[in-house]
N, C-alpha and C positions, 0 to 999 in steps of 0.2 A: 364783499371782502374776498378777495383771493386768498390762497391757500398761505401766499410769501408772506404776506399781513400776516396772516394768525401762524408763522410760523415764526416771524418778528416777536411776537407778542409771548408764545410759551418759552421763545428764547432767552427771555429773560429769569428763566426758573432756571434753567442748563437744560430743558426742555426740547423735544423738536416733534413733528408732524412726519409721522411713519407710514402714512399714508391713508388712506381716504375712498371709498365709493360710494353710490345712491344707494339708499335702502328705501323703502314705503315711510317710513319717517323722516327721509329727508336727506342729507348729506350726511352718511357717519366718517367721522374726524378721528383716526388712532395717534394719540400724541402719547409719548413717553423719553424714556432714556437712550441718548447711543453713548456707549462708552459711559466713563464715568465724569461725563458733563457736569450731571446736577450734583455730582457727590459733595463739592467744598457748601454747596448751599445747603442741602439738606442737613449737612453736620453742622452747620450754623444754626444750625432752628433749633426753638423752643422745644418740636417733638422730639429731639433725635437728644437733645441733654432733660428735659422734666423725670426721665427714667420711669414714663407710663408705658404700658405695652406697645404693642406694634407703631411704632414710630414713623417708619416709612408710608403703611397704610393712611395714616393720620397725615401726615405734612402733605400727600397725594391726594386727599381728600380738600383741604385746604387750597392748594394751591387749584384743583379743578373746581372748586367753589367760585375761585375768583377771578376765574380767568374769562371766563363767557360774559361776565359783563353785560352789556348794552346790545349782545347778539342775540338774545334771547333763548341761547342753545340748552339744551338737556344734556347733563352728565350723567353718565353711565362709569361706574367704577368696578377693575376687575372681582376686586373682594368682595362684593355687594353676595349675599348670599346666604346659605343655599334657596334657592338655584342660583347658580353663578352666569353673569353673563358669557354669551361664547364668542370670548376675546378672540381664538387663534381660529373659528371658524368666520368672523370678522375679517380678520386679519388675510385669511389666505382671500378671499375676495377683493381684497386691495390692488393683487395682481404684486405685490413687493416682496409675497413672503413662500418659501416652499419650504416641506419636510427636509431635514439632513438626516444623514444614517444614525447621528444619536439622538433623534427623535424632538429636537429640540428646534426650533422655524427656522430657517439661515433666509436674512434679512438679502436682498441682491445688491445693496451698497452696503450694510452694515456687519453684517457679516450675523455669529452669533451672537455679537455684543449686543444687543440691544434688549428691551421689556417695555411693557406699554403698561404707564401709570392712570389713565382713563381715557373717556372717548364722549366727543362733544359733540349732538346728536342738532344739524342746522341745518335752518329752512337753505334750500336750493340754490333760492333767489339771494340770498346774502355771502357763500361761499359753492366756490368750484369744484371740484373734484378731479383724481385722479382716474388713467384711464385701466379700468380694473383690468385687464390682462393676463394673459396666465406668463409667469413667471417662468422664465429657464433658470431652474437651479443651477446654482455657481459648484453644485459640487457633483452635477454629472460630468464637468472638466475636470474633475477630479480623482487624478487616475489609481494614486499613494493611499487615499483615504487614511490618511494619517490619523482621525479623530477614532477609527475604531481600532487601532492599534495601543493608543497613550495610555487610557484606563488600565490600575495595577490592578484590578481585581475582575479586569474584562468584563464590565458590567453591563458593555455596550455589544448587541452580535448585529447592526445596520438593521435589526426592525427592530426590537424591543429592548426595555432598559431594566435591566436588575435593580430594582432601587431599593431592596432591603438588602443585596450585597453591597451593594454603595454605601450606605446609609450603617453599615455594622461596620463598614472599611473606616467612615471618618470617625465614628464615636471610638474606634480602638487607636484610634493614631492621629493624636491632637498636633504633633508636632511635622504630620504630611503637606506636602506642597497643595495637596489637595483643597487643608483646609485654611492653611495662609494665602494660597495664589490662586485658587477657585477650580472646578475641576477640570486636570488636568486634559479630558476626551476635546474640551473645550476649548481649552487652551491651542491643542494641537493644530486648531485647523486653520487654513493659511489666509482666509477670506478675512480681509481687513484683519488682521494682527496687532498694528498698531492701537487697535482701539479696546485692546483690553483691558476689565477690569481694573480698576487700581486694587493693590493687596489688601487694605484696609475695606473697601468696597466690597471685595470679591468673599472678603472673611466675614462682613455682615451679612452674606446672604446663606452664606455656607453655615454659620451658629445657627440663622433662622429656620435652615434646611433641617436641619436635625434636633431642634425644639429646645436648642441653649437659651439659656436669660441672655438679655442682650444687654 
């Protein structure tokens, strides 16, 4: 199976294949979200209205239940834990993904939009692989660095993130762009723009961020 099959196949969740290298297990598969693809399906699901906990974790566990099929592949899921799998050290071995100044992967087509909902661990001989490479971040052309200027409480200095000034900024200010349109350092940046967040999306992650009943 080529990668375009199994990217056929998660695309039917709103789903896509973020990219892919060999590991000693075999091929690992990073499939998740760009933009807010999967969001009108995941608000359709049983998890996201039943009003049990972590909703998303749950319909991502599901949906990578079902998707391996007849490939015989292993799901690896980022929540699985503690120990946590290491998605974003995965990830940078993809050759798709490098640091940005808020600390956050800048995707080299998707920009920051994106998050990896699990990873499908397959023999060799049944899927291909991406060529792991090392990425030229899209934001060494990046001369503005607009994403460490947008933050109202500078939470970002291009290495490290203040996340308990962050994280006091949203719980004091329900009514911030921050926590209706997602954060704004994130917002800023111009790499694929188009594919941000929807408001609704971007405020589910933001409630989760700061430990709101959802």
């Amino acid at each position: 199976m080529r990668l375009k099959q199994l990217q056929k196949l998660v695309a039917r969740h709103g789903l896509m294949v973020l990219g892919s290298h060999a590991s000693d297990e075999g091929v690992r598969v990073l499939v998740g979200n760009a933009g807010s693809d999967f969001w009108g399906r995941f608000t359709a699901s049983a998890e996201y209205s039943d009003g049990a906990g972590n909703p998303l974790d749950r319909w991502s566990r599901r949906i990578g239940l079902e998707v391996p099929g007849q490939l015989g592949a292993r799901v690896v899921f980022p929540f699985d834990g503690p120990p946590y799998p290491p998605f974003l050290e995965w990830a940078s071995q993809t050759g798709q993904v490098a640091p940005s100044p808020i600390t956050i992967h800048i995707h080299k087509e998707q920009g920051l939009w994106h998050a990896y909902r699990f990873a499908l661990v397959i023999d060799s001989d049944i899927v291909d692989t991406c060529s792991a490479t090392h990425t030229v971040s899209p934001c060494e052309g990046c001369s503005q660095k607009p994403c460490l200027t947008a933050c109202p409480v500078n939470a970002f200095d291009g290495g490290t993130y203040d996340v308990h000034t962050c994280m006091d900024y949203l719980r004091s200010n329900q009514d911030s762009d921050c926590r209706h349109l997602g954060c704004a350092a994130r917002r800023a940046c111009p790499v694929n723009e188009h594919n941000q967040y929807l408001p609704d999306h971007a405020q589910f992650h933001m409630n989760a961020f700061i430990g709101q009943d959802l």
